[in-house]
N, C-alpha and C positions, 0 to 999 in steps of 0.2 A: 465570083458572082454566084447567085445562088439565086434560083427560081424552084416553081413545083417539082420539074420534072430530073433539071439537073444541077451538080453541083462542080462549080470549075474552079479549079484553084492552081499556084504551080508548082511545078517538079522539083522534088528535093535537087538541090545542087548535088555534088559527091562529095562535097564535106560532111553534107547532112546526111545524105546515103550513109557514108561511115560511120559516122557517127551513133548512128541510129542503130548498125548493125553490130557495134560495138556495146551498145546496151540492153543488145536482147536478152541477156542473161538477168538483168535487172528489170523487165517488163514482166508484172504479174498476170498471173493467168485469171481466171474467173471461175465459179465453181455456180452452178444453178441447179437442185438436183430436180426440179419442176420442168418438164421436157417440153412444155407449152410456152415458160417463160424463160429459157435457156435461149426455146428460137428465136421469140422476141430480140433477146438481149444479141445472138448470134445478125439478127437483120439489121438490127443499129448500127451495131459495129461494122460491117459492111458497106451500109448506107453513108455512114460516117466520110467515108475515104478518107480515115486517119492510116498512116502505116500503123502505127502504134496496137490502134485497136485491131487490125488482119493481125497480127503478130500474137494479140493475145489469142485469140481464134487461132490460131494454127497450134501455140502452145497447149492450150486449154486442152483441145481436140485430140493433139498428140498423146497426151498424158493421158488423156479419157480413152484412147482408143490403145494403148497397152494396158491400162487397168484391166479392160473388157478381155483383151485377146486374155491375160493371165487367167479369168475367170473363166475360159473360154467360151466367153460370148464375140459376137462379131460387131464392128463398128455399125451404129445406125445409117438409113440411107441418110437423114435427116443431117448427123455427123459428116458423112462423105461429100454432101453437098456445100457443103461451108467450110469445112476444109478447105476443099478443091477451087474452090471464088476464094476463098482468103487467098490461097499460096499465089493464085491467078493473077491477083489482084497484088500483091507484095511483091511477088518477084516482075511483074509487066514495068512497074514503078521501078526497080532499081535497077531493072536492067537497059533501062532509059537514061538515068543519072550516074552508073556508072559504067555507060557507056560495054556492057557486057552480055553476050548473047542470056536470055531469058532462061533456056534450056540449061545455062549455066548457072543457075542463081543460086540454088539450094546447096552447090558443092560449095559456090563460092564464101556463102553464107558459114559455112558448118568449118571450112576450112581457117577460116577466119576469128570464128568463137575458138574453137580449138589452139590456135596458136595463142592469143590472148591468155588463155587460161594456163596455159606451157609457164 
């Protein structure tokens, strides 16, 4: 269902859950080097409540926030912010469908690409 204010839809099953997590290596990131319409593009994806698209947001971000530290510049607050709602928003979702505390999603996540790739 989809009105102005909100968008309802349902919970990946844990097949999809896995699935999903088994292709993050295959999910492209975004590059926008215009900080006005990076936001833009970081509120869609957000708004979306696609995983797919938090996923790209969190890679994107990732990879933009060790560029920076390498340069040694610091992640934007603007960065931290959409980060931190993407990861919010990705792991809230899978650790609903895979039945897994929340606090646990990011080891469960990393643990899981890693093996894959073994």
């Amino acid at each position: 269902m989809d009105n102005e204010k909100n968008v309802i839809r349902r919970i990946l099953s844990k097949k999809e859950a896995d699935n999903l997590i088994d292709d993050i290596p295959n999910i492209d990131k975004f590059w926008i080097s215009n900080d006005k319409l990076r936001e833009v593009k970081y509120k869609e994806c957000i708004r979306s409540c696609e995983c797919r698209e938090w996923i790209r947001i969190i890679k994107t971000l990732y990879l933009r926030k060790q560029e920076r530290l390498a340069n040694g510049k610091k992640i934007t607050a603007t960065d931290s912010r959409y980060f931190k709602q993407a990861e919010e928003n990705l792991y809230s979702e899978l650790s609903i469908s895979l039945n897994i505390p929340k606090e646990q999603m990011e080891k469960y996540i990393t643990d899981k690409i890693e093996r894959a790739a073994d």
